[in-house]
N, C-alpha and C positions, 0 to 999 in steps of 0.2 A: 374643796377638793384641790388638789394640789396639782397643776398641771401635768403631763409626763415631759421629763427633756427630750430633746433632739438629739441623737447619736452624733459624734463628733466624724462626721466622715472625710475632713481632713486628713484624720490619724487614720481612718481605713482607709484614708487611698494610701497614705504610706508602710503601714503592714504589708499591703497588697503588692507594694511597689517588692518590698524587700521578700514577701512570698514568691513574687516573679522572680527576682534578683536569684535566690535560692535554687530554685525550680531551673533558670540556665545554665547556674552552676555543676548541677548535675545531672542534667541533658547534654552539655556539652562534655564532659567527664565519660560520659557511657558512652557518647560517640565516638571520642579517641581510642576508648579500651574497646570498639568492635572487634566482633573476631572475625576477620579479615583472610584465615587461613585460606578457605575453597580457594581463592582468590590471590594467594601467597605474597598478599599485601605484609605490611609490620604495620603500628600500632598508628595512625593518622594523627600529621602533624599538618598544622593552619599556618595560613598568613597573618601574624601578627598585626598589621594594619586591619585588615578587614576585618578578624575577629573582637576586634576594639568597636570599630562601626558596627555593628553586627548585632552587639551585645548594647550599644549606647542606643540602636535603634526599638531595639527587643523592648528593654526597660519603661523607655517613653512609650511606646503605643499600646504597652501592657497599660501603663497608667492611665492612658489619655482614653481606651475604651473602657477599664471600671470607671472612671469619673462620669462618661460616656452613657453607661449603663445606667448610673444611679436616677441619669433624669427621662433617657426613652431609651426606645430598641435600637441597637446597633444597625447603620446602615449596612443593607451585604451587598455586594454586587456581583457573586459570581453566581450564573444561571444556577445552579445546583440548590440556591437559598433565597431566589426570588419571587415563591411563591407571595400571597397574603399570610397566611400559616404560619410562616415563619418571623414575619413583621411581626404578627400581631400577638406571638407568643414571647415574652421578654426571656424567658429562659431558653429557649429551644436558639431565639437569637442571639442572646451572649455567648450560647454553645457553636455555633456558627461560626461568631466572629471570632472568637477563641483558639479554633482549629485554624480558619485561615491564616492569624497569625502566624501560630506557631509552625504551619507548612510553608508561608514564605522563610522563619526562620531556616529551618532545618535545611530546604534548596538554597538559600543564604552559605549553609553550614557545607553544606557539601560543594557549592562554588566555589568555598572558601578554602577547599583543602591545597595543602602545597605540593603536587606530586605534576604528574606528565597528563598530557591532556587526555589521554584514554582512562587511565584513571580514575581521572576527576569524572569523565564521561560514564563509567561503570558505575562511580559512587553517586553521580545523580538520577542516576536511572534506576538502581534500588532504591534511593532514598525516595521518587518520585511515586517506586510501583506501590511504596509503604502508606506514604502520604496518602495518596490515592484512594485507598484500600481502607482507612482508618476514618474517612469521613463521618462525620455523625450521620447526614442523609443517607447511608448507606446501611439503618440498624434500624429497625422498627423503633426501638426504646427513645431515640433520639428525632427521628423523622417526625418534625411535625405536621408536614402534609399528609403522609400515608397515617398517621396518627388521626387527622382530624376526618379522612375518607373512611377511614375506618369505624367512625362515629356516626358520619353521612349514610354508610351505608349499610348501618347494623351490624359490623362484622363481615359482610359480604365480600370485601372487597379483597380482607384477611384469605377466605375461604379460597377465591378464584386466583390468589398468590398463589397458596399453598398447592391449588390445579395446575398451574405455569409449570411450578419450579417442579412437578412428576413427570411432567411433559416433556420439558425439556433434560431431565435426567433419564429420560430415555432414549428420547434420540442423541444425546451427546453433546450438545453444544448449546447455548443461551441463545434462546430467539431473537431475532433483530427484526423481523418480519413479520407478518400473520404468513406464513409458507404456504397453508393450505389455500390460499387465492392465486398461486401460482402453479403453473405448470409447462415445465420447457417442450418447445411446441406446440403451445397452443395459445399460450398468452406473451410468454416471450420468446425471443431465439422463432421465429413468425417470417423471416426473409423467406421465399420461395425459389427453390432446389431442390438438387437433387446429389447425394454422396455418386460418386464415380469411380472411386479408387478406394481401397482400403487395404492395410496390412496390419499386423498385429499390434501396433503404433498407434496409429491413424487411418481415420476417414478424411476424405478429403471433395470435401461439398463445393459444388458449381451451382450458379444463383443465377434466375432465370434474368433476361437482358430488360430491363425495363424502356431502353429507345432502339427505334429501327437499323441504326449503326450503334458499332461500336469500336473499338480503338483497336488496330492489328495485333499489339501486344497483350496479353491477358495482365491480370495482377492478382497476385497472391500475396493472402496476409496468414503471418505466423504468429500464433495469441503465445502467450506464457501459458507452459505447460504445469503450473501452480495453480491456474486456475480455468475456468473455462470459458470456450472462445464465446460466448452469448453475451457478455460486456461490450461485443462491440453489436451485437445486435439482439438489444434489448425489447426497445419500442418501437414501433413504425417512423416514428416522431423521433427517433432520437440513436438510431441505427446507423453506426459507422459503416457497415458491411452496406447496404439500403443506398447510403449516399451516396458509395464508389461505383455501384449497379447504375445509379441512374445519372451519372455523369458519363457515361458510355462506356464503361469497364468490363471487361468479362472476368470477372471475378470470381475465385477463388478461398479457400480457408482452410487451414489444418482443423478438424477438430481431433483432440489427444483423446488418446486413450484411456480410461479410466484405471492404473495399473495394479492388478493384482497380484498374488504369490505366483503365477506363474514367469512374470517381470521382475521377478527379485534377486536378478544378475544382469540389469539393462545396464547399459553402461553408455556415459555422453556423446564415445561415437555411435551405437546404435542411434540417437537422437539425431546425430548431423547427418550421417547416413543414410540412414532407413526414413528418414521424417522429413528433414528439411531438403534436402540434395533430390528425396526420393520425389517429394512434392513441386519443387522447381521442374523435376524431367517431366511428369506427367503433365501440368499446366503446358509445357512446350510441346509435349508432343499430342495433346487434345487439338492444342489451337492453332497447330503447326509452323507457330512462331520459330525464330532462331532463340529471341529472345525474351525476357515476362522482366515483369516489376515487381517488385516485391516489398512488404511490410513488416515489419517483427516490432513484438510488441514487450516491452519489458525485457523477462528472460528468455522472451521470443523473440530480441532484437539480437542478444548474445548468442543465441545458438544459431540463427539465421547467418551472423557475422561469421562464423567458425566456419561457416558448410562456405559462404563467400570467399574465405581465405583457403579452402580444402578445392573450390574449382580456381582458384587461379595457382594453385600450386599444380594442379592438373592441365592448366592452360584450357582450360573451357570458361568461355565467353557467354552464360548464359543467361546472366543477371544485367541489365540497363542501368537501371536506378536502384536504389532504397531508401527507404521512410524507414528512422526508427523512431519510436514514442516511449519518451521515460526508457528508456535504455541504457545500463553502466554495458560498458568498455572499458573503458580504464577504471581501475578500483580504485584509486587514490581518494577520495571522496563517496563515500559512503552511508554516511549519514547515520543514525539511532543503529544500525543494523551490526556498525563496525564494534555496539559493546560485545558484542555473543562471541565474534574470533578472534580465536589466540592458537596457538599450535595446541595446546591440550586437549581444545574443545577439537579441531580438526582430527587431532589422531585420536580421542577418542568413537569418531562419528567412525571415521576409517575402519578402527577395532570392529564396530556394531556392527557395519556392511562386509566385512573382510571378506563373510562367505556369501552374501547377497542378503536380500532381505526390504524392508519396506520402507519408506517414511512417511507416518499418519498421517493424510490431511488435514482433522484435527487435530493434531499437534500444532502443524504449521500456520493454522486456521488463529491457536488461541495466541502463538507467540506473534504475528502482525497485530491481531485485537491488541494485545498487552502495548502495542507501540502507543496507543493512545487509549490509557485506559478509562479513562472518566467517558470519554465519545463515545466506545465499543466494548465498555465490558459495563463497568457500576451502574451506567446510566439504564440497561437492559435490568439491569439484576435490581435497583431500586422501580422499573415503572412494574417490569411483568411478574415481583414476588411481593415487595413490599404495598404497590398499590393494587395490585391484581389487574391490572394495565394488559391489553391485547397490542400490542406493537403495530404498528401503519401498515398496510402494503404498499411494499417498498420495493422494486424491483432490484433495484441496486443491491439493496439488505439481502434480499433473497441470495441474489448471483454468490453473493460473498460467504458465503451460510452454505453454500453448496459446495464442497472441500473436495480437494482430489490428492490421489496417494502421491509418491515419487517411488523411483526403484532407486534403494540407497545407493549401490556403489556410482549413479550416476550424480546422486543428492554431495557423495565426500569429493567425486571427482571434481565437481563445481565450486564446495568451500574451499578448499589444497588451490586449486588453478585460478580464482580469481579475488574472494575476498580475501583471502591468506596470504597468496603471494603475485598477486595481479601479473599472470606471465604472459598472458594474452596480449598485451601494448610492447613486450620483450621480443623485439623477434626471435622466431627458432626456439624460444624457451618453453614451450604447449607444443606437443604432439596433437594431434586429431585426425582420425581417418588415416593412419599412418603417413603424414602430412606435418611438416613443418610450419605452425603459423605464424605468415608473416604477414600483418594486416596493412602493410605498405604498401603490398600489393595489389589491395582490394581497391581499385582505382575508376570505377565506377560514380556518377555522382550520388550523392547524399541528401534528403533531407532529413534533419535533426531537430525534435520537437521535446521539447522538458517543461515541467511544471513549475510555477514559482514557490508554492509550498508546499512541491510533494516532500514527505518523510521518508518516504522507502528510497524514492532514485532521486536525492535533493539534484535541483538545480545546477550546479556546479557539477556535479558527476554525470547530469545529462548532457551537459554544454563539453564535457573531456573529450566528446567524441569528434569535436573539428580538429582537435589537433591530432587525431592516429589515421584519419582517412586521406592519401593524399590530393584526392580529386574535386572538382566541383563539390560546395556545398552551401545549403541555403539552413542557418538555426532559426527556431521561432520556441520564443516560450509566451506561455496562455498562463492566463491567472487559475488558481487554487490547488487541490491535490495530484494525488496518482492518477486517479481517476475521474474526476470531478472535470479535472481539465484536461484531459482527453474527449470526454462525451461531453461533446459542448458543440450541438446541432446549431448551424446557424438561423432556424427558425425560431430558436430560443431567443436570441437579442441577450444573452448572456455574457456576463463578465467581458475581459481585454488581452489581447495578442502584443506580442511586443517584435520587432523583426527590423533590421537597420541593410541596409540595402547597396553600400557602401565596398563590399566584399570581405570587408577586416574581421579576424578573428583573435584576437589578443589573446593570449595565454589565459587569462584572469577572466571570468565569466561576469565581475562585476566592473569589468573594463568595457567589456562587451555595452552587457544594460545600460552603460553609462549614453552610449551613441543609439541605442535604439529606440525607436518610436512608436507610443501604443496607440492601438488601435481598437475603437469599442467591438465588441461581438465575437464570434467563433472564428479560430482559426480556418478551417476546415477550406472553406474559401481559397486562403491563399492556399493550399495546399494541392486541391485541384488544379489548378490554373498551375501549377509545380510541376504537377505528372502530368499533365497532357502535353507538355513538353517532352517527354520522352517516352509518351505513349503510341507514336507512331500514328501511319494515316488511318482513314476510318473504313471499314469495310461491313459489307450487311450483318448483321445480326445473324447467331446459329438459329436453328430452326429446333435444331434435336441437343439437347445434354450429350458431353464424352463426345467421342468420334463416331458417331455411324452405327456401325454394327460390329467394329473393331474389340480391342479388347478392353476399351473404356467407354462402360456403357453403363446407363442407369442403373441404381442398384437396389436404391431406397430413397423416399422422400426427406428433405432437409427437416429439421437439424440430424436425423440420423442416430444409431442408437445408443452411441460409445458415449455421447455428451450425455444421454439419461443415467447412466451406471454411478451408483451411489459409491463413493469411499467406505 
């Protein structure tokens, strides 16, 4: 018998090489002829250096993994193909390693384009949602885990996917949660209050004192009307609204209103107006202060800032302090958010709202998910369809999962006035409240809090706001996201604060970091020890909610009913 030979796999890595070689050829070819029209791009032209690198690196690692292949499984390291499953499947792992390649290419390929930096910023951000979207682990046919649970569990697991994805195509939006172990007031949003005020806007909830004094000043926090105020008072354990109660605050909070067709000509000074201006007089006149403290949180820092510049055009003195968290003011830095505006998309939004009308929560809900889509969309859609996976309870997940409307002409007045043409740091160039804003004016102290990896309100566009206030101000940025580092209870022992004590505020926010010193745990600490500085002396605790018997009086028990209203 004649032995069989050995295939000469020298020569197959070299076909393979020149199959690759091919295959960039015209990959890179279809990417220059995109059609670029929506976008009124022309045909994408490269940096000839990098495209050279590019293509010299493509070739090698194409090689270097089929040689790679022929003797084990491709190492993977991105969590998406770190199961056993996929090790120990040689196919399902060179299909792995295959895609990862060619997705660092292609973000290579759109790095690599020669145009202006929004551009190149638009073109990595399809090229990413594509990427993303294209994963093998995101396909039954390809998933070797959900392949192999599928096997584990007779089909079963097929079955309870196919239950998911009915489920959630009813209610609208990809679980991230088990939702039904949650329910706002009962297991979250749990602070103990009482609403006192309400107009068709807003409630506006008072939170019982948890020490025997408490500071003469009240403090009001204004949540972003995007989303709802229960992020800052989630857990007993982890409750921003909880923590400012029991540092001696008589505390305060807008909760928004959930807005329906009847709000579908609200417009941003209703919001300064009616909400935030309306919420400053009744905390002052509950508590009988001159004057309160105040919080705004995100786009509840912007709209808080507005009603701030609308009383000192008025000459009323009625704000001490403010905290803003993750808060733009100056737009100049805007992060992932700056691909979506351009003047077309603006006066298109403009067109939609002309005569009023809505903007979806889900809507708004999927475009932040889409900011990171592997984290908030595929990773949902491979555990709760492909494996038939129940999501954690997750409170967080939850909050985020609970969407709220916008009333458009207030939704185009905010893209036009701040990411489009950032007039708000121009003085005089924003109207509001028939009011010239001039946020020079706003001369009050500050403190300014930003994330070091938020995406929505990057760091540098948190830090823009020392230089438009002209008064006292203290920055601190905390380590991880939007959110993540905001609720960062200091009985967590979590993460690091960074804060330099020196007074200096350098244009450059990474001049800043340069001087400042971290510090292990939550901010929150230095923050307190911030406001009772300007919290005034301490006086006994109310006995009763509202004033008396006056016209601010109990109304309903906290969280109150606006924050339950579905989108």
């Amino acid at each position: 018998m004649v032995a069989p030979s050995m295939p000469d796999w020298s020569q197959a890595a070299e076909q393979f090489k020149q199959q690759f070689g091919d295959s960039w050829t015209k990959a890179l070819s279809s990417f220059q002829k995109m059609d670029m029209g929506s976008t009124g791009l022309q045909a994408l032209q490269f940096s000839p250096a990098k495209l050279a690198e590019l293509q010299k690196n493509y070739i090698e690692e194409a090689s270097r993994l089929w040689n790679q292949s022929l003797q084990a499984a491709p190492s993977l390291k991105d969590r998406r193909f770190a199961g056993e499953a996929w090790s120990n499947n040689p196919v399902a792992s060179y299909t792995a390693a295959a895609y990862l390649l060619n997705a660092r290419t292609l973000m290579g390929l759109a790095e690599a384009v020669d145009a202006d930096a929004k551009t190149r910023a638009r073109i990595q951000f399809a090229v990413e949602q594509w990427v993303a979207a294209s994963a093998p682990s995101n396909f039954l046919a390809f998933n070797a885990e959900a392949q192999k649970k599928a096997i584990d569990t007779q089909g079963e697991s097929i079955s309870k996917g196919l239950q998911n994805l009915m489920h959630d195509m009813r209610q609208g939006h990809v679980s991230m949660a088990d939702e039904s172990l949650f329910e706002v007031g009962k297991n979250v949003a749990t602070t103990e209050g009482q609403v006192v005020f309400e107009n068709d806007y807003f409630q506006l909830i008072e939170y019982k004192p948890l020490t025997a004094k408490i500071h003469e000043r009240p403090f009001l926090l204004v949540p972003p009307f995007i989303n709802k105020f229960y992020i800052l008072d989630l857990q007993p354990e982890n409750s921003f609204i909880r923590y400012a109660v029991s540092q001696g605050h008589r505390t305060f909070v807008v909760s928004w209103r959930n807005p329906d067709t009847s709000h579908s000509q609200v417009t941003w000074d209703d919001y300064v107006e009616q909400v935030a201006i309306k919420a400053i007089e009744v905390a002052r006149e509950i508590s009988g202060s001159k004057q309160i403290n105040a919080l705004g949180f995100c786009v509840g820092g912007t709209l808080l800032t507005n009603a701030l510049a609308v009383l000192a055009a008025r000459q009323l003195d009625w704000v001490a302090s403010t905290t803003l968290l993750t808060t733009l003011v100056d737009f100049s830095d805007t992060g992932v958010l700056d691909v979506f505006i351009d003047e077309n998309f603006v006066r298109y939004r403009e067109m939609q709202f002309a005569k009023g009308g809505l903007m979806a929560g889900r809507d708004m809900a999927q475009t932040f998910s889409f900011l990171r889509p592997n984290d908030l969309v595929w990773n949902y859609v491979v555990g709760n369809y492909l494996k038939g996976e129940t999501p954690p309870p997750f409170d967080l997940l939850y909050w985020n999962s609970d969407s709220t409307n916008l009333p458009g002409p207030l939704y185009a007045w905010y893209l036009r006035n701040t990411y489009l043409e950032n007039r708000l740091i121009k003085p005089g160039e924003a109207k509001v409240c028939g009011e010239q804003v001039d946020l020079r004016q706003v001369k009050m102290p500050f403190y300014i809090y930003g994330s070091r990896e938020d995406h929505i309100v990057p760091i540098g566009g948190a830090y823009a706001s020392t230089q438009v206030f002209p008064g006292k101000k203290r920055f601190m940025m905390g380590a991880s996201g939007h959110i993540a580092g905001v609720i960062n209870a200091p009985a967590a022992k979590k993460r690091s604060h960074w804060v330099r004590d020196d007074g200096r505020f350098p244009a450059n926010v990474n001049d800043w970091i340069a001087g400042a010193k971290e510090t292990p745990g939550s901010w929150w600490t230095d923050w307190a020890t911030w406001l009772k500085g300007h919290a005034g002396k301490t006086i006994p605790a109310p006995k009763a909610y509202g004033k008396g018997k006056g016209k601010y009086k109990a109304i309903e028990p906290a969280p109150g009913r606006y924050v339950k209203a579905k989108a």
